[in-house]
C-alpha positions in Angstrom: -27.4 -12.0 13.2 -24.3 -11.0 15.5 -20.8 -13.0 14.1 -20.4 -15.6 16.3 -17.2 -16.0 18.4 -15.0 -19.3 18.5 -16.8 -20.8 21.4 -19.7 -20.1 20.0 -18.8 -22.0 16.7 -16.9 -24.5 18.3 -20.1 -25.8 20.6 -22.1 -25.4 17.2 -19.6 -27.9 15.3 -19.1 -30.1 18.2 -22.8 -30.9 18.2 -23.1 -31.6 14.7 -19.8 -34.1 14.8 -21.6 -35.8 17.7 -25.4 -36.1 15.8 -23.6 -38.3 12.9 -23.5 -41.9 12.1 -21.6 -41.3 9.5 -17.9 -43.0 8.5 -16.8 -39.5 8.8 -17.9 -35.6 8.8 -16.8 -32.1 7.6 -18.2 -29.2 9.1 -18.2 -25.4 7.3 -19.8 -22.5 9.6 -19.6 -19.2 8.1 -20.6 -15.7 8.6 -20.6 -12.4 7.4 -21.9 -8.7 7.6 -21.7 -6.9 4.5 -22.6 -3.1 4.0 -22.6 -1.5 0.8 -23.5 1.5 -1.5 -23.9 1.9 -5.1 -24.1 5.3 -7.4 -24.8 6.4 -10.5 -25.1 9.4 -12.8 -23.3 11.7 -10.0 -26.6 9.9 -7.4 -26.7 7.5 -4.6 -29.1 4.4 -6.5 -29.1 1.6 -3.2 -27.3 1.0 0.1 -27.7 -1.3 1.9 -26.6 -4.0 4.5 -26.9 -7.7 4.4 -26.2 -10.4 7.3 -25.9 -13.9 6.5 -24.9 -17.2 8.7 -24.6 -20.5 6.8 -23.6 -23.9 7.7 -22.7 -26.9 5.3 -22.3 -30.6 7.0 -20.5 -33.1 4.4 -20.6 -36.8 5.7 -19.7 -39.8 3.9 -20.6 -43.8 4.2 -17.7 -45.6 2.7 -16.8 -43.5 -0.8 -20.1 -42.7 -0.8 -20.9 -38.8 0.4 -23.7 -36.2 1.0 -23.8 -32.3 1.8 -26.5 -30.6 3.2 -26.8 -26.5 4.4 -28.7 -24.3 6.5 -29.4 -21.1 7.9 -30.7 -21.8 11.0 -28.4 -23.0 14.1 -31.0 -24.4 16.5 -30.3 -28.1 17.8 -33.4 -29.2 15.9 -32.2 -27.8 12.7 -28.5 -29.2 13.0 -29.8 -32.6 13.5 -32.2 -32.5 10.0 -29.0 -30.9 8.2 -27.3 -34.2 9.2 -30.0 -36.5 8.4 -30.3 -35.3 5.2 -26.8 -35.3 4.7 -26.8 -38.9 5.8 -29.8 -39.7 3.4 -28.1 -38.0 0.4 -24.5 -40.1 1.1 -26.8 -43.4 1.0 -28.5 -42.6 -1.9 -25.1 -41.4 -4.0 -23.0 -43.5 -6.1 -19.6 -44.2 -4.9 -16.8 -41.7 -5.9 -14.2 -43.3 -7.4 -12.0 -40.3 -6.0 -13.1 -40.9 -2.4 -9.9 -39.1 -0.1 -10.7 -39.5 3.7 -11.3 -36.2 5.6 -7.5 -35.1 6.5 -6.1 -35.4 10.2 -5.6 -32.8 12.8 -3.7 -29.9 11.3 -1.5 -26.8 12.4 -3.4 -23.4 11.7 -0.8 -20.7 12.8 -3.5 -17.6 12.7 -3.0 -14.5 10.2 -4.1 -11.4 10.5 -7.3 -10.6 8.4 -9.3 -8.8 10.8 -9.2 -5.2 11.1 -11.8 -3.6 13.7 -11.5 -0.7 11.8 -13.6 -2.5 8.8 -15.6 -3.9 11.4 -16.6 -0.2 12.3 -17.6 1.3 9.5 -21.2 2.4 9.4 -23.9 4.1 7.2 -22.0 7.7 7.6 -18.8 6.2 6.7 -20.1 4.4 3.2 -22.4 7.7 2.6 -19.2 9.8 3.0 -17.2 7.5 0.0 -19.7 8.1 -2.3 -20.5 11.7 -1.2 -16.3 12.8 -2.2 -17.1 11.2 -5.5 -20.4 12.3 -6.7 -19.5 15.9 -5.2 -15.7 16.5 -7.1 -17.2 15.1 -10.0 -19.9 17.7 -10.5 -17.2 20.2 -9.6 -15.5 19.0 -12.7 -18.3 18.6 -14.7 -18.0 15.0 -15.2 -20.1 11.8 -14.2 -19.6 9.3 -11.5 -20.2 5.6 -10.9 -19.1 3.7 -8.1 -19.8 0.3 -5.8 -18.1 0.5 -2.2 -18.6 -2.8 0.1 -17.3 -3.5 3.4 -17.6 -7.2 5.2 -16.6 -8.4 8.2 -17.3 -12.3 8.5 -15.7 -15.8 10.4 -15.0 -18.8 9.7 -14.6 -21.8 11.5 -14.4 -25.6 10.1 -14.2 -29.0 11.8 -14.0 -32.5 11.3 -14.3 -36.2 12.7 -11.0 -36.5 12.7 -10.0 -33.3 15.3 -9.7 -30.5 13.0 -11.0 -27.5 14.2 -9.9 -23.5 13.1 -11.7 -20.2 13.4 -10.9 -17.0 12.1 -12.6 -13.7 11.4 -11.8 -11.2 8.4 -12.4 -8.1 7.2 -12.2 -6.4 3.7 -13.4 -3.4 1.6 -14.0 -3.4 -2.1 -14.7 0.1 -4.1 -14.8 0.6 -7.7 -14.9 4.1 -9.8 -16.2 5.5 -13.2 -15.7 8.4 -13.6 -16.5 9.9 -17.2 -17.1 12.9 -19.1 -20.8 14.5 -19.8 -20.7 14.0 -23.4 -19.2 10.8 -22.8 -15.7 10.8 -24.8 -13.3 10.6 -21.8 -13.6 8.1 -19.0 -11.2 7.2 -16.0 -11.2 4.6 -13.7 -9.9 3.0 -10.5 -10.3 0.1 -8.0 -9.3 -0.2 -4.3 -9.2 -3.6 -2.1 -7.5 -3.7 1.3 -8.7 -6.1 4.5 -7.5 -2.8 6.9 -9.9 0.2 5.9 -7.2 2.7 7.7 -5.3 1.9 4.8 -8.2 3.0 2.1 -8.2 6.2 0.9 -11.8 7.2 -1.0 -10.9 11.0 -2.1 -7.5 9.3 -3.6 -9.4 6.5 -5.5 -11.7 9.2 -6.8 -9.5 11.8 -7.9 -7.2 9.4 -9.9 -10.6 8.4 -12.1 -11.0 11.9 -12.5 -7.8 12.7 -13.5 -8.1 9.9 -15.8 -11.5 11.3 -17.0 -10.4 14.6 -17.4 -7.8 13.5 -19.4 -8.7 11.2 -21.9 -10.8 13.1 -24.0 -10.2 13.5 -27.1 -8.2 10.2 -28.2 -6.3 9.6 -31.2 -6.3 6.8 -33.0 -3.3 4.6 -33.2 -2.4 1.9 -35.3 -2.8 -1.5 -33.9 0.7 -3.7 -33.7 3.7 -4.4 -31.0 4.5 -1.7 -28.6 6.2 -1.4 -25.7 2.9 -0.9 -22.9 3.5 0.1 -19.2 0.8 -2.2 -17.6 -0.9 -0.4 -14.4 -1.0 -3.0 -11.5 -4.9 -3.6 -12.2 -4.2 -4.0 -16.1 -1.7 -6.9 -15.0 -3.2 -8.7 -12.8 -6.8 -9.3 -14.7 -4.3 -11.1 -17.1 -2.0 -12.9 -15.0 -4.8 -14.4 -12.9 -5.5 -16.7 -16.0 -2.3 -18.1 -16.1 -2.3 -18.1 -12.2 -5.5 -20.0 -12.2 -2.9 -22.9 -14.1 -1.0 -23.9 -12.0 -2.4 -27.4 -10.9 -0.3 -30.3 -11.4 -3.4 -32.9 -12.8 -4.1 -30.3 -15.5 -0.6 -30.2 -16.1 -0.2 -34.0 -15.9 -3.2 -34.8 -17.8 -1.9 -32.4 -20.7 -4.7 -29.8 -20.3 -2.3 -26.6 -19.3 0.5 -24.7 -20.4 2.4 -26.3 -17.8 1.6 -30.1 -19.5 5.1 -31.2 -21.2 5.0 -33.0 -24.5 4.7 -36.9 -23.9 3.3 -36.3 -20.7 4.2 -35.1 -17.3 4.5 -31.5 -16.3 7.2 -28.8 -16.9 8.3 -28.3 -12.8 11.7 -27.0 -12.9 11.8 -25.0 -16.2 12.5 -21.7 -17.2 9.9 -20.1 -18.8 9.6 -16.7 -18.0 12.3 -13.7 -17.3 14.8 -14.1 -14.6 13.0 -10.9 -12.2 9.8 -13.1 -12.5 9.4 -14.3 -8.7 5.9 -15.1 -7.7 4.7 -16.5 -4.2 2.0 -17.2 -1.9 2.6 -16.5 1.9 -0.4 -17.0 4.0 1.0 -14.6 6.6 1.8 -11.7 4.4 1.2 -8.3 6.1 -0.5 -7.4 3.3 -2.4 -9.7 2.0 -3.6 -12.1 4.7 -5.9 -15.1 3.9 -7.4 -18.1 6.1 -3.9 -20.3 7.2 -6.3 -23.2 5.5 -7.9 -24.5 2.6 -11.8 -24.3 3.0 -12.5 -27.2 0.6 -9.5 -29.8 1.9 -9.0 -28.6 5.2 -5.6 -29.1 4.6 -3.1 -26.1 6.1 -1.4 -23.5 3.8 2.1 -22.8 3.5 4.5 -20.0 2.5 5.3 -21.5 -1.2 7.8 -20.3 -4.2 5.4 -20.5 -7.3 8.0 -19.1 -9.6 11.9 -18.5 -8.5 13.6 -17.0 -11.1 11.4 -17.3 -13.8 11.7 -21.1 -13.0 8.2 -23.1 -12.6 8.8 -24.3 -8.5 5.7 -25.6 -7.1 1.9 -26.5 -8.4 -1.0 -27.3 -6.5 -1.7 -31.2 -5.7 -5.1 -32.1 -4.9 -5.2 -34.6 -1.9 -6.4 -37.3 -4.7 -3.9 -36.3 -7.4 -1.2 -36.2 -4.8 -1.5 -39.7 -3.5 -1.5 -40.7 -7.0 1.7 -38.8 -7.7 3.4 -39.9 -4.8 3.3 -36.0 -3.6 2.1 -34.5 -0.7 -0.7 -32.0 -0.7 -0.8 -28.7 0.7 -3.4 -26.3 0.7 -4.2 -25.0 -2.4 -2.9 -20.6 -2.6 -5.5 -18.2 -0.6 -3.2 -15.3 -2.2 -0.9 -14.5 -4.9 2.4 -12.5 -4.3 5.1 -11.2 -7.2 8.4 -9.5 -6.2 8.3 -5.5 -7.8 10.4 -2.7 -7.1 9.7 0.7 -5.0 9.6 2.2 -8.4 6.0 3.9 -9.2 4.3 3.5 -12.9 5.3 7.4 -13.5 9.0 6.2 -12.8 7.7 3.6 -15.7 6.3 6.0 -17.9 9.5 8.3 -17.3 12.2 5.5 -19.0 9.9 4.8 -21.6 11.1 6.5 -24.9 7.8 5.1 -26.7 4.7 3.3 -25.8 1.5 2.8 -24.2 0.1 3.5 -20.5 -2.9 1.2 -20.0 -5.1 1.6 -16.8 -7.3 -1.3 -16.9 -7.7 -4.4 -19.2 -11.3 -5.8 -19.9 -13.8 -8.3 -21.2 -10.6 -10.7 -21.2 -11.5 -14.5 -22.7 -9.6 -17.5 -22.9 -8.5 -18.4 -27.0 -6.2 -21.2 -26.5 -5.6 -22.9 -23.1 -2.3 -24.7 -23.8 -0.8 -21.5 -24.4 -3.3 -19.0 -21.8 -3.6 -17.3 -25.1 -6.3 -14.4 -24.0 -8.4 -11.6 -26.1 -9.7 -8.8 -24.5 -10.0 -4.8 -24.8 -8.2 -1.6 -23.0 -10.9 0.6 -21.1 -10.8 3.9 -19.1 -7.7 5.8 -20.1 -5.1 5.0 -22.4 -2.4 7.0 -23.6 0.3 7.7 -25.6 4.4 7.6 -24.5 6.7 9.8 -26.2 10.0 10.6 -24.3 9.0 9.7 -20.6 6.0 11.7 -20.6 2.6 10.9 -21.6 1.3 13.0 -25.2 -2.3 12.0 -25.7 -4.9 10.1 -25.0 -5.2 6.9 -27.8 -8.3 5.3 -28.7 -8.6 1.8 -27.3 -7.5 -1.2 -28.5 -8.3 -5.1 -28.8 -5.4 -7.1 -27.5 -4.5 -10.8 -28.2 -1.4 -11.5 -26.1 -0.7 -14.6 -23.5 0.8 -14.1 -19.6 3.5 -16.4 -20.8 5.0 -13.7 -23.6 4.3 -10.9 -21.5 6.4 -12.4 -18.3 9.0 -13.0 -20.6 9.4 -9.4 -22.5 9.7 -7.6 -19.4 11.5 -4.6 -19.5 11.2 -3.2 -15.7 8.9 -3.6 -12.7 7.2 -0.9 -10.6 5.6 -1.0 -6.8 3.3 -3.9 -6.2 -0.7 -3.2 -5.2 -3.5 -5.0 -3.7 -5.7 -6.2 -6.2 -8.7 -8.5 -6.4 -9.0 -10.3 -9.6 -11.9 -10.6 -11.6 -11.7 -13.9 -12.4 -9.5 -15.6 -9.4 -10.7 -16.2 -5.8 -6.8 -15.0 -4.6 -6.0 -12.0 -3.0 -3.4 -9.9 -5.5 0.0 -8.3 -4.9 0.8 -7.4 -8.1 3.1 -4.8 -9.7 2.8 -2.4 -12.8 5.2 -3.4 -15.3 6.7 -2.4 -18.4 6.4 -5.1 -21.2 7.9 -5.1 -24.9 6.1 -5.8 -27.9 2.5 -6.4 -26.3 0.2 -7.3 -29.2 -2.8 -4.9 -29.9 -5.3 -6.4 -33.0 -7.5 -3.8 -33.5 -8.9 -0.9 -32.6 -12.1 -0.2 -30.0 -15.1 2.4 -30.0 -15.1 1.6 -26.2 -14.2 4.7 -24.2 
């Protein structure tokens, strides 16, 4: 099925909104075309392109609320989606968290759709994969790699007047690149929403760079070093502690923003002064829905962290009304100030240390402090005198966001980034960090 266009969505939600007897209604119409190709061992495995069109209709009697989707759009089908809503909301115990659907809101539109995205075709995914599998075989190594494109809209509505639509664009691509025999292995991972700005043969060539040079490793033995974080390495950390920043966890004690005796630490220093952190729904880079999907409510340009002080935290509509605060829509992106400086401008005032490409298999040890375990993977390497040596064995790391933010010794250039284990759209820089704290050592190439 074709995306739909705003009218198009607009006559869709206003007939649902009329079809309910409800006390109120949410409606959430979504779409999205997404190609993709897959390959492995130096060979194209699947491709593929998949079209989807759903539609979820939330109403609620009293504090009592129901939720029923589809796939189907006809008039027929919209009215059983809001009868069974209906029927579910009757049948539902009351929620003692009840908040009414918001009023109308101000969406001032972003830019997250790129018709060059929206272009891209068989040839063009073919083509990614083709620069890969071919200049690995040149090099006589062994290539993996995922590439998807999507091009989707959105449009949500309510009882109450809201009504916004957007479209968006974004492509995802992922590299392994290792050697035959197995000992060396590089890596490297591209998101942008604008696909002009995606550069396949440049991915590629930086996993086999890191391929080519990482056999071999040494072992080194575990402690504190200094460690030049890649932007990827960094921000499958920081999205844990990211991921904290909601004041009812921090109220309710359950964060490393909860204060002792209760209450949350808003207001105090606890990282390094350069630590300035964001979320701008607007930025050029970075671009996400001017709303919250699941409140509704509009986003705003917010200072997370100023100066390595704690400035803002998400409020729930509930938790906010409880608080006496007013709720905003929750981040759709996370920004943090760098420098123009690139990680081999890192690696160049490092007199000793450690260049890691890409953290992995990270998991949570101790919440109150974002405490986190997890491995190095695909290229890391030894720091003597600005220049990198040798390639190290890997290493288990136990370290926490928290320490690392404050022990930084200098920032680099900022990157797009998805993370792992966050729904926000990255900008995060490669940074050099003092005494990062590597446990163990790991077979893992």
């Amino acid at each position: 099925m074709k995306n739909l266009s705003q009218e198009e969505t607009k006559r869709i939600c206003d007939k649902v909104l009329s079809l309910t007897k409800a006390d109120q209604c949410e409606v959430n119409l979504s779409g999205s075309r997404t190609g993709n190709i897959r390959y492995a061992r130096n060979a194209v495995s699947t491709a593929g392109l998949i079209e989807d069109t759903q539609l979820a209709v939330s109403v609620a009697f009293g504090k009592k609320q129901g939720v029923a989707t589809i796939n189907e759009l006809d008039d027929k089908s919209l009215e059983k989606a809001v009868r069974r809503a209906e029927d579910l909301a009757r049948l539902a115990p009351e929620n003692p968290e009840f908040m009414p659907t918001p009023g109308k809101q101000q969406y001032k539109a972003s830019e997250t759709f790129f018709q060059k995205t929206a272009d891209i075709d068989p040839e063009f995914r073919a083509q990614v994969a083709a620069y890969s599998i071919e200049n690995s075989k040149k090099n006589k190594l062994v290539a993996a790699g995922f590439f998807t494109d999507t091009s989707k809209f959105t449009a949500i509505a309510n009882s109450n007047g809201v009504f916004g639509f957007q479209r968006d664009t974004g492509v995802d691509f992922t590299v392994t690149v290792r050697t035959e025999d197995g000992r060396g292995s590089g890596w490297a991972k591209r998101s942008v929403g604008d696909a002009a700005l995606f550069d396949a043969r440049e991915a590629s060539d930086v996993a086999i760079e890191k391929a080519l040079r990482s056999v071999e490793a040494k072992a080194l033995e575990p402690g504190r070093y200094t460690v030049v974080l890649e932007p990827a390495a960094t921000s499958d950390i920081l999205v844990y502690m990211f991921n904290d920043f909601d004041a009812r966890q921090a109220d309710e004690g359950r964060s490393f923003l909860s204060k002792k005796g209760g209450g949350n630490r808003m207001g105090e220093k606890l990282f390094d002064e350069q630590v300035n952190v964001w979320t701008d729904p607007w930025d050029k880079n970075v671009a996400v829905l001017p709303w919250d999907n699941n409140s509704m409510l509009a986003r705003e340009h917010q200072d997370i962290i100023k100066n390595g002080k704690i400035n803002a935290m998400n409020y729930s509509m509930y938790w906010a009304k409880k608080q006496g605060k007013r709720a905003i829509g929750a981040p759709g992106n996370i920004i943090m100030a760098g420098t123009n400086k690139s990680t081999e401008e890192l690696i160049a005032n490092t007199k000793k240390g450690v260049l890691v490409t890409r953290t992995w298999y990270i998991r949570m040890v101790d919440p109150q402090s974002v405490l986190l375990t997890g491995l190095t993977r695909d290229g890391t390497f030894y720091i003597e005198n600005g220049k990198i040596k040798h390639p190290i064995k890997n290493f288990r790391f136990n370290e926490s966001p928290v320490s690392m933010l404050n022990n930084i010794d200098e920032l680099g250039k900022p990157e797009i980034l998805s993370g792992d284990e966050s729904e926000y759209q990255l900008l995060i820089p490669a940074m050099r960090v003092r005494d990062f704290n590597f446990t163990s050592l790991s077979d893992a190439v």
